[in-house]
CHARMM-style PDB file with segment names, atoms N, HN, CA, C and O in Angstrom:
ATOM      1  N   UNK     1      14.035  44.060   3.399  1.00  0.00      PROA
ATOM      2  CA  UNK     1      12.929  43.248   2.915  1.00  0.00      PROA
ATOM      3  C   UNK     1      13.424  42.141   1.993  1.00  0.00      PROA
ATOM      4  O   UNK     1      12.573  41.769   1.186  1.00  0.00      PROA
ATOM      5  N   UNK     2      14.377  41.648   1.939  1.00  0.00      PROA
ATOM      6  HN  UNK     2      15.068  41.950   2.595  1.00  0.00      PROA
ATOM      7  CA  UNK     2      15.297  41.028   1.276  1.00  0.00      PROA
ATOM      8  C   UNK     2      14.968  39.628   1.811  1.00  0.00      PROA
ATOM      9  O   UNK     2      15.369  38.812   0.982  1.00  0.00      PROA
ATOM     10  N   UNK     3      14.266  38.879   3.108  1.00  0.00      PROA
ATOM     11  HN  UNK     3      13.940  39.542   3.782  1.00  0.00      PROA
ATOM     12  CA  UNK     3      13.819  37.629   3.564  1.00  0.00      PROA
ATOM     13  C   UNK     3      12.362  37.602   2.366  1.00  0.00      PROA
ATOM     14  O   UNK     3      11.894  36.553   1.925  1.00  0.00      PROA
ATOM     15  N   UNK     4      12.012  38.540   2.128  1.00  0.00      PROA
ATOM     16  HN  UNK     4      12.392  39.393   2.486  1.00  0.00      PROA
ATOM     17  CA  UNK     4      10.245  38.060   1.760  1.00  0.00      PROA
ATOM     18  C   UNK     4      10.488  37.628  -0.206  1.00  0.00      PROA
ATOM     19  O   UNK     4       9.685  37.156  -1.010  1.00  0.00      PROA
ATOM     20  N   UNK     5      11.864  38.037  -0.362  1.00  0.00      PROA
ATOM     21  HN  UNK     5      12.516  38.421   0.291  1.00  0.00      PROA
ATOM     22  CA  UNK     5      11.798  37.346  -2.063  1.00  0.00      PROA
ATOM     23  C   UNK     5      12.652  36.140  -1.613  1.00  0.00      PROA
ATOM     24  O   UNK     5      12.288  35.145  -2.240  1.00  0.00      PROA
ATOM     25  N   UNK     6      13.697  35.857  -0.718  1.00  0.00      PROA
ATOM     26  HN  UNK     6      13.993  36.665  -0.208  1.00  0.00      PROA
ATOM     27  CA  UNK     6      13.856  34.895  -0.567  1.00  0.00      PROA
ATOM     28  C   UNK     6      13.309  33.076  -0.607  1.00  0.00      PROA
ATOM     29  O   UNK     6      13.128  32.544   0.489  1.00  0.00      PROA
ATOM     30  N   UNK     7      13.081  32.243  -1.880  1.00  0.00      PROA
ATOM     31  HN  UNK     7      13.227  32.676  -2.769  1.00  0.00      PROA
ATOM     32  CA  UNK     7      12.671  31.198  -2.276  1.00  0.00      PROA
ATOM     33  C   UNK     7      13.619  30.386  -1.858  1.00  0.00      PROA
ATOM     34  O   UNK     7      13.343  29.347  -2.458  1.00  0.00      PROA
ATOM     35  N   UNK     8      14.681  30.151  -1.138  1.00  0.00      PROA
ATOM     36  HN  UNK     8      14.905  30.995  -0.651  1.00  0.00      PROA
ATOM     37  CA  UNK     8      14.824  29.076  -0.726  1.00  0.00      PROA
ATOM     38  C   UNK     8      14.484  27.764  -0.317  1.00  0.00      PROA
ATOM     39  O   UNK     8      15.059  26.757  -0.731  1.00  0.00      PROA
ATOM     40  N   UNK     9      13.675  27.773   0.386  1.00  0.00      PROA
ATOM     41  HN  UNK     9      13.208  28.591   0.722  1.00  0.00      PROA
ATOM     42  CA  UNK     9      12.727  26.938   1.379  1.00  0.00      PROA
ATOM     43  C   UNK     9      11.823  26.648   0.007  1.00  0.00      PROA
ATOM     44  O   UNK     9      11.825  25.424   0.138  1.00  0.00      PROA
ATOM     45  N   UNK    10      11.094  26.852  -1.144  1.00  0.00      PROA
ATOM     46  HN  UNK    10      11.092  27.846  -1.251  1.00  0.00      PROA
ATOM     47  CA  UNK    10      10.380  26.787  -1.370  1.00  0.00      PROA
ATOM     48  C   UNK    10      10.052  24.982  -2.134  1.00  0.00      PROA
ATOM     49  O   UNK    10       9.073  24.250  -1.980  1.00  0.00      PROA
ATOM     50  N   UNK    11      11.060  24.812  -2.776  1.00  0.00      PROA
ATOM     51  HN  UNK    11      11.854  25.406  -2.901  1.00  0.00      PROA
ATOM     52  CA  UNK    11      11.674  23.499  -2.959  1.00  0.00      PROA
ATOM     53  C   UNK    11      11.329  22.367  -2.334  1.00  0.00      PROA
ATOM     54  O   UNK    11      10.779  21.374  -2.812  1.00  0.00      PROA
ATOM     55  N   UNK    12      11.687  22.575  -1.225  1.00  0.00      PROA
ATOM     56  HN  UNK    12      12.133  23.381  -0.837  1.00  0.00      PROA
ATOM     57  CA  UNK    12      11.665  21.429   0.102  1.00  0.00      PROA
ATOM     58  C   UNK    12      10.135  21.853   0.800  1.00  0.00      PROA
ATOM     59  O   UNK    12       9.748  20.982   1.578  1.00  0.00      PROA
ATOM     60  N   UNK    13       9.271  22.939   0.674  1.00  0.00      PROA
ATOM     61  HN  UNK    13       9.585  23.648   0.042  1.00  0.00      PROA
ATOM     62  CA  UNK    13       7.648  22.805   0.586  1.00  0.00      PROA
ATOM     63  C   UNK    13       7.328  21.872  -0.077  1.00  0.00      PROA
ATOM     64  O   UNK    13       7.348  20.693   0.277  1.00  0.00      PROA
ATOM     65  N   UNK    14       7.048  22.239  -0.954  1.00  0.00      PROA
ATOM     66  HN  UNK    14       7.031  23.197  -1.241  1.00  0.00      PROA
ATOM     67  CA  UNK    14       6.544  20.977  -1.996  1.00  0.00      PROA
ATOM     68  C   UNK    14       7.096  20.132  -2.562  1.00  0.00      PROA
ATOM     69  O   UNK    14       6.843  19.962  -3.754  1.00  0.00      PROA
ATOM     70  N   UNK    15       8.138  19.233  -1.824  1.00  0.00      PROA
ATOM     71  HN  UNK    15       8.344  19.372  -0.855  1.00  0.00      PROA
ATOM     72  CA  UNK    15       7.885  18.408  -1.749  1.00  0.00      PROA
ATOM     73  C   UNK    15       7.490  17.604  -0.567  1.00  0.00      PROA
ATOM     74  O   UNK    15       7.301  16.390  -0.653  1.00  0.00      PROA
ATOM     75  N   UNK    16       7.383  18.182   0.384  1.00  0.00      PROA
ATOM     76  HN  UNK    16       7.537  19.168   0.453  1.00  0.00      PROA
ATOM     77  CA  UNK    16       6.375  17.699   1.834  1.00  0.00      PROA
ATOM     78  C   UNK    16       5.352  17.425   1.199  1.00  0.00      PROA
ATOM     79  O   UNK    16       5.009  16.278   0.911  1.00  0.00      PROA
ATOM     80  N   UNK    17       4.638  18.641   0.854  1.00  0.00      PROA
ATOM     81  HN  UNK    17       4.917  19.572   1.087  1.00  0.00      PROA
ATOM     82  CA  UNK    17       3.000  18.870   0.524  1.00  0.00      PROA
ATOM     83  C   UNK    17       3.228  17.603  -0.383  1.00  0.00      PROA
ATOM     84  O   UNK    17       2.661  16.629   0.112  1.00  0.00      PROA
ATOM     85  N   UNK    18       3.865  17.325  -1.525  1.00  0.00      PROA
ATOM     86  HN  UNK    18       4.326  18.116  -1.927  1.00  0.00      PROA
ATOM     87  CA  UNK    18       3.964  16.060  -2.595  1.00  0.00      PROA
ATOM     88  C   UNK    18       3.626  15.131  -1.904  1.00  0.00      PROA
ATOM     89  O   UNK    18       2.431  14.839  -1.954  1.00  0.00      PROA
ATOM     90  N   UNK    19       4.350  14.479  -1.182  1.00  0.00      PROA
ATOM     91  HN  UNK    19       5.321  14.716  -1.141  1.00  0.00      PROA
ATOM     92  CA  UNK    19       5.104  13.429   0.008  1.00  0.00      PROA
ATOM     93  C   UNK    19       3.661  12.919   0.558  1.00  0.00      PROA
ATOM     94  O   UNK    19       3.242  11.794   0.283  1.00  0.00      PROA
ATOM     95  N   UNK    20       2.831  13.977   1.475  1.00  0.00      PROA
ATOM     96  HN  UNK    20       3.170  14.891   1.699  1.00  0.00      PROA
ATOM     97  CA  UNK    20       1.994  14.137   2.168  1.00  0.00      PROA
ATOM     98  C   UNK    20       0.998  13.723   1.494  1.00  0.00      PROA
ATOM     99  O   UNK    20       0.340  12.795   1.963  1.00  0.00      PROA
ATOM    100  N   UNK    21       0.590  14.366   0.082  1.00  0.00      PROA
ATOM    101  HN  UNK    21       1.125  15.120  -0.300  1.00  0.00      PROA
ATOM    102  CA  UNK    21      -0.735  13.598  -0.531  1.00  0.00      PROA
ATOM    103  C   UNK    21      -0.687  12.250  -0.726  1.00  0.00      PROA
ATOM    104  O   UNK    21      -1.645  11.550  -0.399  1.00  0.00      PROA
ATOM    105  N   UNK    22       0.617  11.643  -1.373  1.00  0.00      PROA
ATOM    106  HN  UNK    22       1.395  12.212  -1.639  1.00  0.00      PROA
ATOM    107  CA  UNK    22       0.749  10.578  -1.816  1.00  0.00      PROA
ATOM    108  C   UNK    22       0.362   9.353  -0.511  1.00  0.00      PROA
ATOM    109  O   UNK    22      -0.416   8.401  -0.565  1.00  0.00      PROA
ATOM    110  N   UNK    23       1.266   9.837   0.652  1.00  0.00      PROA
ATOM    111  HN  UNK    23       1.898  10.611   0.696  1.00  0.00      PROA
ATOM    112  CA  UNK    23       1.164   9.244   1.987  1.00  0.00      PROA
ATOM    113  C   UNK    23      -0.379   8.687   2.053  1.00  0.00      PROA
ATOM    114  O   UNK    23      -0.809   7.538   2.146  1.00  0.00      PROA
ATOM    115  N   UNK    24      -1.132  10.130   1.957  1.00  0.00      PROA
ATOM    116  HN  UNK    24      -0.782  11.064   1.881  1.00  0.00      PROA
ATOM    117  CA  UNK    24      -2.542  10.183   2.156  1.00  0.00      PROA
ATOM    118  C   UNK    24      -3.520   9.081   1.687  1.00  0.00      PROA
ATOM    119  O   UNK    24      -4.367   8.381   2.240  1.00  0.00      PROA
ATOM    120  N   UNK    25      -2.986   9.242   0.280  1.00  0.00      PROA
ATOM    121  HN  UNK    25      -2.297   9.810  -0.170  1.00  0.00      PROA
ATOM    122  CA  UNK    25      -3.869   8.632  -0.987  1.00  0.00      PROA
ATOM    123  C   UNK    25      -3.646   6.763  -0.623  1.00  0.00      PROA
ATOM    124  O   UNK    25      -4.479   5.860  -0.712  1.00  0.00      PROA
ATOM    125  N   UNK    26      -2.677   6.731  -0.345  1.00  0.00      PROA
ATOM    126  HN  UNK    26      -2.001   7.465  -0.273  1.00  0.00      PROA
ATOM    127  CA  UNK    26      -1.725   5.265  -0.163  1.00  0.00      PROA
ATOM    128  C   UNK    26      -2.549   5.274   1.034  1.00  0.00      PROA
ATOM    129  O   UNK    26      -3.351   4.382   0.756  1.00  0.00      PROA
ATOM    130  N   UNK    27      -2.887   5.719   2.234  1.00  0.00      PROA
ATOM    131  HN  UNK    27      -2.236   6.443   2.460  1.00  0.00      PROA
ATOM    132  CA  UNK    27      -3.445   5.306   3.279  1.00  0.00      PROA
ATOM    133  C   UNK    27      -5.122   5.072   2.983  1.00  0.00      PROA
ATOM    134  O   UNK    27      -5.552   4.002   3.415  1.00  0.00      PROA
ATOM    135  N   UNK    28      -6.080   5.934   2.313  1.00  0.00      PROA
ATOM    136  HN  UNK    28      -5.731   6.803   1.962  1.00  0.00      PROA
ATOM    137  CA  UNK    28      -7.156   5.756   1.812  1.00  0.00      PROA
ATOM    138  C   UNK    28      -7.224   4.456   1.190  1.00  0.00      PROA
ATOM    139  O   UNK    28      -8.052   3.665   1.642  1.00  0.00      PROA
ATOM    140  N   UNK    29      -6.308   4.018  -0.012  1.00  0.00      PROA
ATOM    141  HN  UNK    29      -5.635   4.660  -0.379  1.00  0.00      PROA
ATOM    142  CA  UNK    29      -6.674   3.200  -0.372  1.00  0.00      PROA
ATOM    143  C   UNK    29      -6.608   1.674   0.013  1.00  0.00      PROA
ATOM    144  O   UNK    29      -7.167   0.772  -0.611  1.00  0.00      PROA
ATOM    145  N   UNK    30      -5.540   1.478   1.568  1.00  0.00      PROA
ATOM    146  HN  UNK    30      -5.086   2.211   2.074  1.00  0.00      PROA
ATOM    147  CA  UNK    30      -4.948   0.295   2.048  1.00  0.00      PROA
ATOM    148  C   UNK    30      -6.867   0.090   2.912  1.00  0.00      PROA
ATOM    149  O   UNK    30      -7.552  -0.933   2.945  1.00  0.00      PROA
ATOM    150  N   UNK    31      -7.177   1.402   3.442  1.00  0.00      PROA
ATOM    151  HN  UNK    31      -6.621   2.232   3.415  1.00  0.00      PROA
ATOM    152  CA  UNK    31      -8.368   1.178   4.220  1.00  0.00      PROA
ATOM    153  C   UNK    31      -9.895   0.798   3.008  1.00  0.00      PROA
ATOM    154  O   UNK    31     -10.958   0.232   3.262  1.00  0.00      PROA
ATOM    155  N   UNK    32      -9.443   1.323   1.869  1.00  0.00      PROA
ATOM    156  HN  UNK    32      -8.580   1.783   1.663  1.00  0.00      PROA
ATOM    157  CA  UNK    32     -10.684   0.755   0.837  1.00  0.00      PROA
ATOM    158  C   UNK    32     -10.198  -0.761   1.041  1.00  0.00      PROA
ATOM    159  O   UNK    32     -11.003  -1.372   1.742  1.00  0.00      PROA
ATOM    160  N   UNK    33      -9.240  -1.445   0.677  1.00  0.00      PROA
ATOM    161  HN  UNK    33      -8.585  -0.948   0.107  1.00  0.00      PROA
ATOM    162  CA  UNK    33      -9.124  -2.504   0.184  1.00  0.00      PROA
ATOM    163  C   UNK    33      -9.112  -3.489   1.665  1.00  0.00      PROA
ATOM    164  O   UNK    33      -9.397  -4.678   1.809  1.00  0.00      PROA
ATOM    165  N   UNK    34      -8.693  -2.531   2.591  1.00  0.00      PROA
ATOM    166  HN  UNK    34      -8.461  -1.565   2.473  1.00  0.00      PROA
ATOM    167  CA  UNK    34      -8.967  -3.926   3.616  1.00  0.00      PROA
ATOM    168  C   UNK    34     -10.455  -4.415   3.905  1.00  0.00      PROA
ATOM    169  O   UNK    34     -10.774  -5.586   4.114  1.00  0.00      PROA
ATOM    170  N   UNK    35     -11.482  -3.093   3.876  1.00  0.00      PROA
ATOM    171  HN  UNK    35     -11.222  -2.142   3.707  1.00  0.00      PROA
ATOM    172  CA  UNK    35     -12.549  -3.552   3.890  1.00  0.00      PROA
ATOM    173  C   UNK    35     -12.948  -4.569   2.634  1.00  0.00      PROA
ATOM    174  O   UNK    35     -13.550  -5.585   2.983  1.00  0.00      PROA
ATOM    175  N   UNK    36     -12.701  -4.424   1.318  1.00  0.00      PROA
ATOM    176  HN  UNK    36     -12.212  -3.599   1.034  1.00  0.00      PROA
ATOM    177  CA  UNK    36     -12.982  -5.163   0.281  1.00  0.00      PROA
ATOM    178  C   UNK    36     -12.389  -6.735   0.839  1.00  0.00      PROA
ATOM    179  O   UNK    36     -13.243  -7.617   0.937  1.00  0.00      PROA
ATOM    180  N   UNK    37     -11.131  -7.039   1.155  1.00  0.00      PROA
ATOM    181  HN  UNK    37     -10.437  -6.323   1.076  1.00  0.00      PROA
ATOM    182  CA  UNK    37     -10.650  -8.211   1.217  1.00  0.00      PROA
ATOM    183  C   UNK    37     -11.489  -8.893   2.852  1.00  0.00      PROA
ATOM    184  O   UNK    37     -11.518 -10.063   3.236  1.00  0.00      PROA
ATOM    185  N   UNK    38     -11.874  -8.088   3.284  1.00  0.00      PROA
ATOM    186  HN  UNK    38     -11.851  -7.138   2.972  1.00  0.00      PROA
ATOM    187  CA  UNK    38     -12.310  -8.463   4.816  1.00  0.00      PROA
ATOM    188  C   UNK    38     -13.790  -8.930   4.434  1.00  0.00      PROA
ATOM    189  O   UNK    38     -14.396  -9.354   5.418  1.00  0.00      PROA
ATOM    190  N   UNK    39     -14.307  -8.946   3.586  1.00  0.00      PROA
ATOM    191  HN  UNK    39     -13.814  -8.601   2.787  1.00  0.00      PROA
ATOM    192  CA  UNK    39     -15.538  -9.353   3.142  1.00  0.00      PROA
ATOM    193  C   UNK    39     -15.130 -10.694   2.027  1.00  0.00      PROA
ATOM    194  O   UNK    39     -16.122 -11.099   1.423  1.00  0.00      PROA
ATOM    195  N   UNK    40     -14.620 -10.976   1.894  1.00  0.00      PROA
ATOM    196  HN  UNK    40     -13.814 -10.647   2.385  1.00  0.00      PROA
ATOM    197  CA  UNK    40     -14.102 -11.645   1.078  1.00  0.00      PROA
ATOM    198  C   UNK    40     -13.761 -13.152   1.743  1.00  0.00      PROA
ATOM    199  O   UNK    40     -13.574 -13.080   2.958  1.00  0.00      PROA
ATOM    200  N   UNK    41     -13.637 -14.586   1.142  1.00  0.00      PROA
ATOM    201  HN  UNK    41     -13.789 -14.645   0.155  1.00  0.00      PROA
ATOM    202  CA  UNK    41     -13.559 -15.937   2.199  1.00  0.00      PROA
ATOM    203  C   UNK    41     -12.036 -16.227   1.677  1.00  0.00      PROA
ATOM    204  O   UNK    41     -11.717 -17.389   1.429  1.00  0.00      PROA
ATOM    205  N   UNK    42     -11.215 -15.292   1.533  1.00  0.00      PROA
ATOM    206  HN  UNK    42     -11.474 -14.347   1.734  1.00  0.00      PROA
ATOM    207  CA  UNK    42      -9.840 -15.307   1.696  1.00  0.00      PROA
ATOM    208  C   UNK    42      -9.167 -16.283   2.661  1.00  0.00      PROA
ATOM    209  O   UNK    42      -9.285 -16.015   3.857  1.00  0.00      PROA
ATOM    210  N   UNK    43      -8.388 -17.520   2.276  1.00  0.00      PROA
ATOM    211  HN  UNK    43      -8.292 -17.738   1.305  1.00  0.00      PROA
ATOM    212  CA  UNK    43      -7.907 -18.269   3.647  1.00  0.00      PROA
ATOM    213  C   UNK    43      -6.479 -18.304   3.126  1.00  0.00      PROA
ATOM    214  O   UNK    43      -6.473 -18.973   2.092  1.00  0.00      PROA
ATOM    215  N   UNK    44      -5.414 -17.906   3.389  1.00  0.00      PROA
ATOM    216  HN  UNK    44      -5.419 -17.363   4.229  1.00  0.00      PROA
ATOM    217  CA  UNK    44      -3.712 -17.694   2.403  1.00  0.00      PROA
ATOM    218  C   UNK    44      -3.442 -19.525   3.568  1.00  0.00      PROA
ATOM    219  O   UNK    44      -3.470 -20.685   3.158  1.00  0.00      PROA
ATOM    220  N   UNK    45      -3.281 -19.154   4.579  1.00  0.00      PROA
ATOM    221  HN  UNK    45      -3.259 -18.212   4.913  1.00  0.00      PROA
ATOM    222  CA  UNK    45      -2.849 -20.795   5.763  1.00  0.00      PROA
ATOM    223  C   UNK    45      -3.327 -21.744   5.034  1.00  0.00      PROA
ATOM    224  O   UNK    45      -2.536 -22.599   4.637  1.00  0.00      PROA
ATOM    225  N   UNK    46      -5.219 -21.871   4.547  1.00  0.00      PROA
ATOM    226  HN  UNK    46      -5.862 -21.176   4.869  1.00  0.00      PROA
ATOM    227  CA  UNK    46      -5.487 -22.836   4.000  1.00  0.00      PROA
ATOM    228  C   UNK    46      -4.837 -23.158   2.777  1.00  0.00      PROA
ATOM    229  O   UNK    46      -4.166 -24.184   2.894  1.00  0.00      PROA
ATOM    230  N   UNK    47      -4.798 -22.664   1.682  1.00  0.00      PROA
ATOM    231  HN  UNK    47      -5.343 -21.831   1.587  1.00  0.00      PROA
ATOM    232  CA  UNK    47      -4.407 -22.400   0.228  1.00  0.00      PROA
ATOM    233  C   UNK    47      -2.926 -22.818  -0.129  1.00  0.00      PROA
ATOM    234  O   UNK    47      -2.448 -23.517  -1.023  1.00  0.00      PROA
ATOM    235  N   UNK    48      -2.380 -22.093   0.954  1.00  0.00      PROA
ATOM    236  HN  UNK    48      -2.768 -21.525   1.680  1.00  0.00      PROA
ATOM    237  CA  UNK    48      -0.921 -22.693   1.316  1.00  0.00      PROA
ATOM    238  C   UNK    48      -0.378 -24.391   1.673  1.00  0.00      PROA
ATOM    239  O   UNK    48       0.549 -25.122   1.327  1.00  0.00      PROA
ATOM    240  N   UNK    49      -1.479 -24.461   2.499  1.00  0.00      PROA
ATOM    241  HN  UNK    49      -2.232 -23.866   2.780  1.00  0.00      PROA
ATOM    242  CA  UNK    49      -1.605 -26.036   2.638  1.00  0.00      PROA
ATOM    243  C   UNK    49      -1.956 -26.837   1.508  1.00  0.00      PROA
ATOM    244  O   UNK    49      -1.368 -27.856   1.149  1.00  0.00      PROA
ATOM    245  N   UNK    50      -3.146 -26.210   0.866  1.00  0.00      PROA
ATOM    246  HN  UNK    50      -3.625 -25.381   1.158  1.00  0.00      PROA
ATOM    247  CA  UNK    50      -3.646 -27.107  -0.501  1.00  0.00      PROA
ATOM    248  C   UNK    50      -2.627 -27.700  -1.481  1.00  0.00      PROA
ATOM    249  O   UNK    50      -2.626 -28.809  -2.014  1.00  0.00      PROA
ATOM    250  N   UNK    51      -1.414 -26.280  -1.628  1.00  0.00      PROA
ATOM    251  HN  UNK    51      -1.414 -25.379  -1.195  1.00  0.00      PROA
ATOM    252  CA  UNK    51      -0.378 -26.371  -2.583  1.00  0.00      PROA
ATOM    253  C   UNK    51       0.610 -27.360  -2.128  1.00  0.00      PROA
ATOM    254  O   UNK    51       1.156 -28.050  -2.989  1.00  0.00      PROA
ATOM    255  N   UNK    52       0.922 -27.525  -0.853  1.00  0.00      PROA
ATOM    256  HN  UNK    52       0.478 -26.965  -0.154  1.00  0.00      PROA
ATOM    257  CA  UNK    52       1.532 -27.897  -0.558  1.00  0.00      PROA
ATOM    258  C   UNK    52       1.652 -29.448  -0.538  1.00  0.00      PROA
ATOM    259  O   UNK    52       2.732 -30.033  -0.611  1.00  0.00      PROA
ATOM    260  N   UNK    53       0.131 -30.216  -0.405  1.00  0.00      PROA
ATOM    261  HN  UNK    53      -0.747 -29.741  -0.345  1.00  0.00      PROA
ATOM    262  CA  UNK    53      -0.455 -31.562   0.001  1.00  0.00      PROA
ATOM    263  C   UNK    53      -0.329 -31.517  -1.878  1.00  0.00      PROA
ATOM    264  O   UNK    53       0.423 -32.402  -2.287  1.00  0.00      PROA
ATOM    265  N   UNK    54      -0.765 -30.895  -2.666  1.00  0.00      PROA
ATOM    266  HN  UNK    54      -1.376 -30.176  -2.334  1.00  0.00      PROA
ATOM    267  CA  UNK    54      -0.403 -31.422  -3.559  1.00  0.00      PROA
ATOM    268  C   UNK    54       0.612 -31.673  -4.899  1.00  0.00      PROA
ATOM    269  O   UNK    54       0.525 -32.311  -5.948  1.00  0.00      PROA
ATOM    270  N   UNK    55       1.768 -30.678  -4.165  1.00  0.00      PROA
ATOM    271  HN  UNK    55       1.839 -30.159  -3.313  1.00  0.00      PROA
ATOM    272  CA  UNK    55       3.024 -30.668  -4.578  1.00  0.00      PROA
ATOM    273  C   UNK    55       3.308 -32.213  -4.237  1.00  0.00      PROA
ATOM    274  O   UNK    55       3.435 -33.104  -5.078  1.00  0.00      PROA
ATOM    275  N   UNK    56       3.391 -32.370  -2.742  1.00  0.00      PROA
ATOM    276  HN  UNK    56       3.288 -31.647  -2.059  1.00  0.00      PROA
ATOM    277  CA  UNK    56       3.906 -33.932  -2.038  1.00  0.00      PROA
ATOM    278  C   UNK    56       3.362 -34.708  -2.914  1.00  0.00      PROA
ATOM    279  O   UNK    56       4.159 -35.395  -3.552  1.00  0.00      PROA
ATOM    280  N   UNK    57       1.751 -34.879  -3.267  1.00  0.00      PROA
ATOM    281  HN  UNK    57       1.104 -34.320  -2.749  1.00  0.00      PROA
ATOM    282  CA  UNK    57       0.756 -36.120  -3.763  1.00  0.00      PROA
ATOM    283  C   UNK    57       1.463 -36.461  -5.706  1.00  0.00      PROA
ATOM    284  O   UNK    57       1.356 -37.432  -6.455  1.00  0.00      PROA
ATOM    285  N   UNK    58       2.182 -35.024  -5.861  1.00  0.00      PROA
ATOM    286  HN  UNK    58       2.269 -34.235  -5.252  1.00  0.00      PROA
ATOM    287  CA  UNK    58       2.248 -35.080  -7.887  1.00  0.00      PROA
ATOM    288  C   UNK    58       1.248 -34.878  -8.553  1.00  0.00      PROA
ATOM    289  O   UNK    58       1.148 -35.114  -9.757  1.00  0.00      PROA
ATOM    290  N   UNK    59       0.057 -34.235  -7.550  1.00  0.00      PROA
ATOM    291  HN  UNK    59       0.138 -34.043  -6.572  1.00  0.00      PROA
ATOM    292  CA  UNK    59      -1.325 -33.896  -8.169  1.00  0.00      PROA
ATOM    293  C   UNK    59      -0.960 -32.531  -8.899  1.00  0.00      PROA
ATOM    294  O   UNK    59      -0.105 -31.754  -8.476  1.00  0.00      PROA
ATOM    295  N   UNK    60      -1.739 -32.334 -10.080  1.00  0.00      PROA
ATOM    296  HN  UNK    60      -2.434 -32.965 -10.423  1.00  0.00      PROA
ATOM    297  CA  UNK    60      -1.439 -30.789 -10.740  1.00  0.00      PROA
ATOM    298  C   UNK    60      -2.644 -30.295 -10.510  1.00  0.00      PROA
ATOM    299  O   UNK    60      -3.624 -30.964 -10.180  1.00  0.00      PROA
ATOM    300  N   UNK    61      -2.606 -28.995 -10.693  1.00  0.00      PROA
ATOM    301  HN  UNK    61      -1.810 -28.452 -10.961  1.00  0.00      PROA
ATOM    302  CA  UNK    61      -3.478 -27.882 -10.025  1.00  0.00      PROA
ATOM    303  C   UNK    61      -4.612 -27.523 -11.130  1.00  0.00      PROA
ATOM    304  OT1 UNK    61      -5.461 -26.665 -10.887  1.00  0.00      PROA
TER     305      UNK     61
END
């Protein structure tokens, strides 16, 4: 009966189970925020351009 006190393995459990929530939590929150930004009139192409036309012009922001 010498396998059932055996803790080896127990180590490398948790930190899966660790691993796994975090994974989790990180995936919940990419799907909160895409809906938040997907509602949102976010344009990065446009904005990018703005900076850009007025880097060239010497206009300040």
């Amino acid at each position: 009966m010498k396998f059932l006190k055996d803790e080896a393995g127990q180590g490398a459990a948790e930190y899966i189970l660790l691993f796994g929530g975090v994974i989790v939590i990180a995936i919940v929150a990419l799907l909160i925020y895409r809906a938040y930004f997907s509602k949102s009139d976010l344009n990065a192409a446009q904005d990018i351009s703005e900076v850009r036309q007025n880097a060239r012009s010497g206009a300040s922001i």
